[in-house]
N, C-alpha and C positions, 0 to 999 in steps of 0.2 A: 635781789631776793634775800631775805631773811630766812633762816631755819632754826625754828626754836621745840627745842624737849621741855617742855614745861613742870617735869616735875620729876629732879632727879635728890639723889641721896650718893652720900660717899662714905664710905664705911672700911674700918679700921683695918677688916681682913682686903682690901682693895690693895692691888698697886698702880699708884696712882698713874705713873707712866706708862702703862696699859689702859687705865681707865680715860687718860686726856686722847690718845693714840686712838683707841676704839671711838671715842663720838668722835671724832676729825674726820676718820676715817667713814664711821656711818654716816654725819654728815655730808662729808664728800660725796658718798654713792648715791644717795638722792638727786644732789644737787646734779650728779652726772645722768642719773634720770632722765631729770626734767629740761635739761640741756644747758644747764648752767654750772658747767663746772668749773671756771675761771672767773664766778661772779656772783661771788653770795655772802654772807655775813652767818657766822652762827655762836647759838647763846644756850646755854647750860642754865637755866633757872632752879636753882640750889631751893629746897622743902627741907629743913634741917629742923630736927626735934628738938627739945628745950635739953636733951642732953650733950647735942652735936654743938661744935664750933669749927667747922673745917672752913667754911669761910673766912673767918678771922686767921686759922693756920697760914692758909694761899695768900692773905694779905700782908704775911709776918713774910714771907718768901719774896714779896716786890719789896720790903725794905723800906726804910722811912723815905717819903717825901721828898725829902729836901740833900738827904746825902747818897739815896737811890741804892743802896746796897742788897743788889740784887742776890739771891739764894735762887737754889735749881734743885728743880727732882729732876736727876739727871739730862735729858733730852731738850724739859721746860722751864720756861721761865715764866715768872708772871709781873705783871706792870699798871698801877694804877692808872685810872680815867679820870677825869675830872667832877668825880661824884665819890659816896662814901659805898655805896653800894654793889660797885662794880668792878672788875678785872679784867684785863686782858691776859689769856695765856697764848704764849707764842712754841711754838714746838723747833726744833734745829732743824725741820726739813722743810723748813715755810708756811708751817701750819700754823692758823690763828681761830681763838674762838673766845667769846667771850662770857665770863664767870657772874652770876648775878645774885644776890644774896637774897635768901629767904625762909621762910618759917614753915612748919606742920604743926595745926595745934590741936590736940585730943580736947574735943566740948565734952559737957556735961553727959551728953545723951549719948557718949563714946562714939561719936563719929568724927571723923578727921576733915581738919579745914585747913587750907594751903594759903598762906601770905606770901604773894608772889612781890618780888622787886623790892625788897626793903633788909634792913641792916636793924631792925627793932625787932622785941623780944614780947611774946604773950605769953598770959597764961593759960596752963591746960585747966578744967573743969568748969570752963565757964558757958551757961547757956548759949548752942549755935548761934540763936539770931544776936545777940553781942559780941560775941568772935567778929563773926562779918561785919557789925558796924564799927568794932573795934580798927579791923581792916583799912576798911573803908576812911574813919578818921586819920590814919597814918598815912593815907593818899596810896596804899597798896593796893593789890590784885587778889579778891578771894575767890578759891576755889574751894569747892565741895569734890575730893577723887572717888572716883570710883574705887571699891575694894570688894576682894569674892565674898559673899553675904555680908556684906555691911550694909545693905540698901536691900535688904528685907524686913519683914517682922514693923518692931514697933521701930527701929532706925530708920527702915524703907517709907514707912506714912510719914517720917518726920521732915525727909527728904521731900516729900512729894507733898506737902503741906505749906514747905516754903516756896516750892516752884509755883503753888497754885495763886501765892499771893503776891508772885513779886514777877517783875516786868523788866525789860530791858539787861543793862548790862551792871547791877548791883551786886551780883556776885555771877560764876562763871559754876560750871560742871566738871569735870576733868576726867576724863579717858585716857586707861595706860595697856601698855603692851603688853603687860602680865596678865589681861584676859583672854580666857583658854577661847580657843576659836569653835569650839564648838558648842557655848551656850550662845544664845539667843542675846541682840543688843538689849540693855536694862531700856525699860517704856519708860524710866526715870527720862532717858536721851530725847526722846520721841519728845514728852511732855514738856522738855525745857525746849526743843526746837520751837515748838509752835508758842512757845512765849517770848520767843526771842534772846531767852537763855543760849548763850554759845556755848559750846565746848571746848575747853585745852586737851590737849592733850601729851602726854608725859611719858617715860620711857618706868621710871619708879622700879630704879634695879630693889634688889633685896639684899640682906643682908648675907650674902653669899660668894663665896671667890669667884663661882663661877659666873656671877651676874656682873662683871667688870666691864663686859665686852658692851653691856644693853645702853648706856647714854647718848644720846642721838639717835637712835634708831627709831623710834616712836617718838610723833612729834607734829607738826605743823610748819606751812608754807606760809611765807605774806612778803605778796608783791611790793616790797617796799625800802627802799636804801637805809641802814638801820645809823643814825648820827655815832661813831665809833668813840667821842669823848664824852656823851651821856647816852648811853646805851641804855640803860635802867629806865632813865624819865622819857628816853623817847618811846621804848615801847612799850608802857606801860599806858601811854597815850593814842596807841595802835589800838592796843585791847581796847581799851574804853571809846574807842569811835564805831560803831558798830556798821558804817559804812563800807569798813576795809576788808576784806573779803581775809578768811583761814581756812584753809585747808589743811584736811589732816593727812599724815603719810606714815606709811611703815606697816609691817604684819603684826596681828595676834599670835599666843602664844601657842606654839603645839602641843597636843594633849602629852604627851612622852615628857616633854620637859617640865608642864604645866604640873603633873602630879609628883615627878619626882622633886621638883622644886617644892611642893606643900609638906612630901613628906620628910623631906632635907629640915623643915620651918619644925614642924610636929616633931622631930627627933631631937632638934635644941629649942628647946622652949624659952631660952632665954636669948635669943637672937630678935 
């Protein structure tokens, strides 16, 4: 069994030995769920901004290649795969999960679009439907996330314009846990279901100390032995088979946390 958070960020005010510890750990809880907790695989799929390189950081921490000079945030360590794109992090209490590099890119039409599985860089302001083909040409995973009023107005037609003309598995959706449980699912979800539009879905902490604990926790299930020295390219070939069944796991946000969290956002505007 696989368990993947498809759409996470690591941010400055984080620590990070808290934040590898909480998705282990949330991951673990599911996995203990669903009855498998001695037998699962789990992946961190990194949405990093064109101002973010924490990927690259975690990659300075396995050490070069060849003389393996491993560095620790205390408890972890991290260890290349046999790809450019990917990490293993190992924890001292026999925790393991693995790190996968990727992008968030602000389009023209300010709506965000996720380059999932890739170690390549876009540009922000460029028309969505080029982002996605952009994607696509790098052999990555786009995602359209969801975000509170981003998928209203004239963003919300923009969205539902491309669902109405595009089929299968050419770009994905994305659903994350920082939606307050008491609005109504977006019909954007509805409308890509029945085009056979999937959706990922992401944990998308924020920029906040206390969002440390949220990676893993919102996420998806897939019944599938995940290859642990290209982790990147095999499930990236999961996503794109549309055979393979995902399921999504974890709660929505509650309203108490939901508003103070917005108004935490509203009081630093530069966060």
């Amino acid at each position: 069994m696989i368990l993947v958070d498809a759409h996470v960020h690591i941010y400055d005010c984080f620590d990070l030995e808290i934040f590898f510890e909480s998705a282990f750990t949330n991951f673990q809880s599911e996995a203990a769920r669903m009855g498998q907790v001695d037998d699962f695989t789990a992946a961190l799929l990194l949405t990093e901004t064109s101002k973010d390189n924490w990927f690259e950081r975690l990659e300075s921490y396995a050490g070069n290649k060849t003389t393996n000079e491993i560095k620790t945030i205390r408890d972890w360590t991290f260890h290349h795969t046999d790809e450019d794109c990917s990490l293993c992090a190992r924890g001292s209490k026999n925790q393991s999960l693995f790190v996968i590099a990727g992008r968030q890119i602000v389009t023209a039409e300010k709506l965000e679009v996720l380059a999932l599985a890739t170690d390549k860089k876009f540009k922000d302001g460029v028309p969505i439907e080029q982002v996605i083909q952009s994607i696509r040409d790098m052999g990555a995973i786009p995602v359209i996330p969801y975000g509170f009023g981003k998928w209203i107005g004239k963003r919300g037609k923009v969205v539902r314009n491309l669902l109405q003309k595009t089929e299968g598995t050419k770009f994905f959706l994305g659903d994350n846990g920082g939606r307050p449980r008491f609005l109504p699912r977006s019909s954007h979800f509805k409308q890509a279901e029945k085009k056979g539009i999937r959706v990922l879905p992401g944990s998308d902490p924020l920029p906040l100390p206390s969002e440390e604990w949220r990676p893993g926790s919102f996420g998806c299930i897939i019944p599938e032995r995940l290859d642990e020295l290209r982790p990147s390219t095999h499930l990236k070939g999961i996503l794109k088979n549309s055979t393979i069944k995902i399921v999504s796991y974890g709660g929505l946000e509650s309203p108490i946390r939901f508003f103070r969290n917005q108004l935490l956002m509203w009081l630093n505007p530069k966060l």
